[in-house]
Every structure is written in C-alpha cells, then in structure tokens.
Legacy VTK file of the C-alpha trace (Angstrom):
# vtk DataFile Version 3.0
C-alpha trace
ASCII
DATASET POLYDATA
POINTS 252 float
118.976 183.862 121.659
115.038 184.835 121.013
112.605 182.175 120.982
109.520 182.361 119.515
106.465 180.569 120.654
104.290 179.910 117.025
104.501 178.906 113.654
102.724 182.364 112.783
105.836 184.311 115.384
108.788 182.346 113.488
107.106 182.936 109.889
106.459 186.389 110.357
110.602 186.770 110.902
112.188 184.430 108.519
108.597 183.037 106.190
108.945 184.829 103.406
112.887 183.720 103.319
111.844 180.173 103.761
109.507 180.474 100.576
111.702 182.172 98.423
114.720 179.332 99.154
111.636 176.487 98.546
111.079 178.513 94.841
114.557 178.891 94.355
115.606 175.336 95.123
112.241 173.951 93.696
114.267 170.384 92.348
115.902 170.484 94.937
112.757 168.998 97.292
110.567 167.920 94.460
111.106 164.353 95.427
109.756 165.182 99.158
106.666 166.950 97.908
105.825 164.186 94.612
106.308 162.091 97.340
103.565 163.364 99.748
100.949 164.350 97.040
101.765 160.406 95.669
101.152 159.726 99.430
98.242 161.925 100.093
96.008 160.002 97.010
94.138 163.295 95.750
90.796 162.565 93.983
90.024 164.519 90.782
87.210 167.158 91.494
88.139 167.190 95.575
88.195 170.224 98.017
91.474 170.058 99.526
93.342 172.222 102.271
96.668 172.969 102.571
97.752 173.935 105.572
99.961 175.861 106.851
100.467 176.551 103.462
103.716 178.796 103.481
103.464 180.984 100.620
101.414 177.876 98.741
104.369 176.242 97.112
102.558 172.530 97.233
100.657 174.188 94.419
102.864 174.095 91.763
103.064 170.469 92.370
99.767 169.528 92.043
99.101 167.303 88.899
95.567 165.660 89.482
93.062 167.780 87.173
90.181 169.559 88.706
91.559 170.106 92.164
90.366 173.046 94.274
92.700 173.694 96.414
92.743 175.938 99.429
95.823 177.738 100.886
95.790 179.235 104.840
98.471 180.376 106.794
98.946 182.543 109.772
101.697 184.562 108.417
100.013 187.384 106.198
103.258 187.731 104.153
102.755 184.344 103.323
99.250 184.261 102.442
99.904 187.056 99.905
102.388 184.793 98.386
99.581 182.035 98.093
96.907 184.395 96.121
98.489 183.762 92.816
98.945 180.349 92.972
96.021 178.837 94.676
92.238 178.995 93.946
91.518 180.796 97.047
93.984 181.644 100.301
93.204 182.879 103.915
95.333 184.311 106.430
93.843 183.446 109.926
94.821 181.545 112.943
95.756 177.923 113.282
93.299 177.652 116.278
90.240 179.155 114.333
89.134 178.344 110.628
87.380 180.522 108.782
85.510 177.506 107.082
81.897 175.843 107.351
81.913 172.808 109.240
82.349 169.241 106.626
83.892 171.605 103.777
86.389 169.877 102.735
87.850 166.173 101.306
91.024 166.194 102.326
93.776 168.276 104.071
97.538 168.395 103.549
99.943 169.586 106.217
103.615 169.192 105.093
106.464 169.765 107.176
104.904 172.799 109.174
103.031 171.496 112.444
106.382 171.050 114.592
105.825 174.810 115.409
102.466 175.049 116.269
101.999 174.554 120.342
98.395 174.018 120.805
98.258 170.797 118.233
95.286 168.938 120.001
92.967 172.329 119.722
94.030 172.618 115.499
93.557 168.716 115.202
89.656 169.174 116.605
89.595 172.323 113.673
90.406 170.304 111.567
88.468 167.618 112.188
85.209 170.266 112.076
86.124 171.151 108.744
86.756 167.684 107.109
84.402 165.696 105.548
83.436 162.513 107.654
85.272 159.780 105.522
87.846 162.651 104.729
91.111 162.488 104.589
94.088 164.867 107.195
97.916 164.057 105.600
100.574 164.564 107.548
104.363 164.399 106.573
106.692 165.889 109.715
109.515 165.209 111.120
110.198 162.486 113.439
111.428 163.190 116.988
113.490 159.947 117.224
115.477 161.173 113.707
118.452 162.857 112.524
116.601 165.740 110.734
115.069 166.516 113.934
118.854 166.496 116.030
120.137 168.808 113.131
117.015 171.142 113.419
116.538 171.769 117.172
120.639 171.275 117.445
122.494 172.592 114.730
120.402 174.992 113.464
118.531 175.771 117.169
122.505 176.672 118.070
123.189 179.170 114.347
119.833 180.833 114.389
118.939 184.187 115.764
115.749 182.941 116.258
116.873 179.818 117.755
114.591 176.271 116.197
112.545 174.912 118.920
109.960 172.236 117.115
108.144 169.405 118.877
108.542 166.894 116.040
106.198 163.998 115.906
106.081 161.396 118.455
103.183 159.566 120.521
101.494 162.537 121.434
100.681 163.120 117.658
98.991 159.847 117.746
97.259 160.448 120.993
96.033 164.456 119.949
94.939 162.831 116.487
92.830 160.360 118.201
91.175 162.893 120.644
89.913 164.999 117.769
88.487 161.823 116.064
90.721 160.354 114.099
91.511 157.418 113.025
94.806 156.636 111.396
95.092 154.183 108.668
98.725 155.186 107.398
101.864 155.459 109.466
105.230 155.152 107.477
108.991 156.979 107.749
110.400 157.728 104.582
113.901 158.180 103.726
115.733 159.849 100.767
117.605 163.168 99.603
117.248 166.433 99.570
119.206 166.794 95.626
121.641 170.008 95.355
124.545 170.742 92.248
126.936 171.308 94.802
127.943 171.683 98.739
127.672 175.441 98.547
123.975 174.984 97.132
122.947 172.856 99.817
124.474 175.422 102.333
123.218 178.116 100.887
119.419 176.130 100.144
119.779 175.240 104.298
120.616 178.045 105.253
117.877 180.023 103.862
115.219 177.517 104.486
115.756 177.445 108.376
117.059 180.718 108.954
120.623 179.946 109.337
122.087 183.722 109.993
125.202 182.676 112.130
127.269 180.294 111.043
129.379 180.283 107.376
128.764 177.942 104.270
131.419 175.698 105.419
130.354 174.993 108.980
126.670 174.721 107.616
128.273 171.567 105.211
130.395 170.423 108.193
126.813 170.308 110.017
124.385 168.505 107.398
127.169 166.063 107.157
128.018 165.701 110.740
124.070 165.481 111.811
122.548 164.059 108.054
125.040 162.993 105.791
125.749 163.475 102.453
125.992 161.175 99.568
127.377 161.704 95.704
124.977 160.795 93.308
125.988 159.459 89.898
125.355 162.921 87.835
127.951 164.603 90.085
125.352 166.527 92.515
125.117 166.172 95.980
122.530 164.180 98.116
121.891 166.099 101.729
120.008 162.316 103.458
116.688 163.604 105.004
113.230 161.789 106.079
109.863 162.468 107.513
106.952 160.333 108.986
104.017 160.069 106.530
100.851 159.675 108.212
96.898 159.714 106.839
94.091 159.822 108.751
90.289 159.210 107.981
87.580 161.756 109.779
85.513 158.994 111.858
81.983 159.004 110.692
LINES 1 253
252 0 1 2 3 4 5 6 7 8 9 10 11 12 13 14 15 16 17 18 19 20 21 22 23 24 25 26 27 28 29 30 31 32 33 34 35 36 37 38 39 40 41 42 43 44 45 46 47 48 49 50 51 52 53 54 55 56 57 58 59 60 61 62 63 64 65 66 67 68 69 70 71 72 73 74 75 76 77 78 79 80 81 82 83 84 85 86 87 88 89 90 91 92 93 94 95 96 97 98 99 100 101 102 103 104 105 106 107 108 109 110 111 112 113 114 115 116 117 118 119 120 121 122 123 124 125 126 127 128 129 130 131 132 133 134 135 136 137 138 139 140 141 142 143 144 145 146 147 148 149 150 151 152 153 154 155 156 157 158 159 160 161 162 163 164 165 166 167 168 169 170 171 172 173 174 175 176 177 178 179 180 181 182 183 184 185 186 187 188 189 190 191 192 193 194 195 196 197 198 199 200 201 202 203 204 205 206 207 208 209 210 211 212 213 214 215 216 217 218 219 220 221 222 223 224 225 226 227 228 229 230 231 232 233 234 235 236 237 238 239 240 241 242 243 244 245 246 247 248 249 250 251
C-alpha cells in the first residue's frame, strides 16, 4: 500500500474526487459546515481565509454579506476549482503564504489539517498573517473518536493510498500555543452525516476518502461497524460523525 506524506501528495491523487463527492452530496454535510461557519462567528465586511480550501466548497455556504473570502490550497487542481467560487484563490504551500503579514480577520480550516506533517511551522504562518485580536477556526477530527478509528482503520485498510492522519490531540494545543495562540473555544460536536439511502452513504464515503477497494456493502458494514447508523424519521439514513471545534485569538 503507498503512503503519502502531505495533504498537497494525497490531494493531488484523489482531491479533485473528494470535491466533486462534497458538490455532489452538498446536503448531505451541510449540517457540519452551517455548523462551523455558526461556530466560526464571521463579521460582515471581514477578510477571511480558508484554508486548505479543497476546491473552495465552504463558499457556497457562506451567508454573512460582505465577506471577502480567500481560498489556498496546495493542490493546483484544487485551486482551479476555487477561482469561480471565491473572491480570490492561491495555490502555494502550507509552509509558506503568499500573504502580507496582519492581512487577515479570521481563518477557517475545516476538516483538512490531519494531513499536513509540519503543523507547528503552518500554525506560526498563520499566526503572521492574522490580525492580532484575529480569529484561526479549527474543526478536525479527534484522535480519541470513532471517525478517526474508521479513517486511519477502515478506510487506511480499502485505500490504495492508504489514510494516515494525525487527528487532533494535545499536541494541537501545545503547536497552537507555540505560534501564539491563545484558545478561547474547545468543544466536540456530535451529529450526522444525512444520506437517502445506504448505497448513498457508500457511495458519498467512498468517494470522499478514496475508498477504491472494498464494495458498497462492506463500505456500509464498515460505517456501521466503526460509526453507526441511525434512521431518521423522513426515511433517510444518518451515518453518526463528530469533530472537535476549536477558536483561537492571535495574542496581541
């Protein structure tokens, strides 16, 4: 099995897969994005990063008028995607910004910093970029949780590219800190992923994390072995998922 060592490696194999499934199954995860953005507390008229920004999907979720909001991502396919949906979009390294130090008011990173190695390095980019008093959102996966056993065990075992992340844990807090930080939010949410039907949710899975070698019906026997799986009163199919929200204020 090939293992990759980046976010911008996996991406450029399986990224623009993994945006396509997030258009396709847009309702699917609405809840998880409304969700962060409800978290994250964007300010009309505010500079805001998103980061890695995976094709820019947060965009067509963003409801708070006068935005600007910023898309990069290592993965050039990606970045393409953003160009249309985004004000402006950069392709460039996690590890170097192409941004003027204190640019901008807040920055969003959802679900995409369990593959990125060299976290303490992008925190202290970060931190360059953002405002002091700004605001760095974080919603990732926890390492103590069942999304994390089914990623780096189910799907680490049914992917040709194998799923390797290092999910959020102390050393989050610590790296956070050391690029000055200071967090002021720290909650785990739980709720569903929302599908019509088990071979939705297989097939939604599947594309999402690169799921190349296993069928629909061990994917289902998987999410419900690892997850679970609930039926919700309008006859579609709940796939139980959660991530650890987290925001942080730049220290003056």
């Amino acid at each position: 099995m090939n293992y990759h060592n980046s976010y911008a490696d996996i991406f450029q194999k399986r990224g623009i897969q993994f945006a396509e499934a997030c258009r396709m199954y847009a309702s699917s995860i609405a809840y998880e994005v409304e969700t962060f953005l409800t978290f994250a507390n964007l300010i009309e008229g505010e500079i805001v990063l998103d980061i890695p920004a995976a094709g820019g999907y947060l965009a067509r979720y963003v409801k708070v008028p006068n935005i600007s909001l910023v898309a990069l991502d290592p993965c050039p396919a990606l970045s393409q995607m953003a160009d249309c949906l985004v004000d402006q979009s950069y392709c460039a390294p996690l590890s170097n910004l192409p941004f003027q130090n204190c640019h901008f008011d807040a920055v969003l990173c959802l679900a995409g910093l369990h593959h990125e190695r060299e976290l303490e390095g992008f925190f202290k980019e970060l931190s360059r970029v953002i405002k002091p008093g700004g605001r760095l959102v974080i919603a990732e996966v926890d390492e103590s949780s069942a999304p994390a056993q089914f990623l780096n065990g189910f799907v680490n075992a049914h992917s040709s590219l194998g799923h390797q992340g290092l999910f959020f844990s102390g050393a989050y807090i610590n790296s956070l800190e050391n690029a000055g930080f200071m967090i002021n939010k720290n909650e785990y949410k739980n709720y569903n992923w929302v599908f019509k039907s088990n071979i939705e949710m297989a097939d939604a899975i599947s594309r999402m994390f690169g799921i190349d070698q296993a069928l629909p019906d061990q994917v289902i026997e998987g999410i419900k072995g690892t997850l679970g799986t609930k039926n919700l009163a309008n006859g579609f199919v709940g796939m139980l998922w959660g991530l650890r929200f987290v925001s942080c204020i730049r220290c003056l």
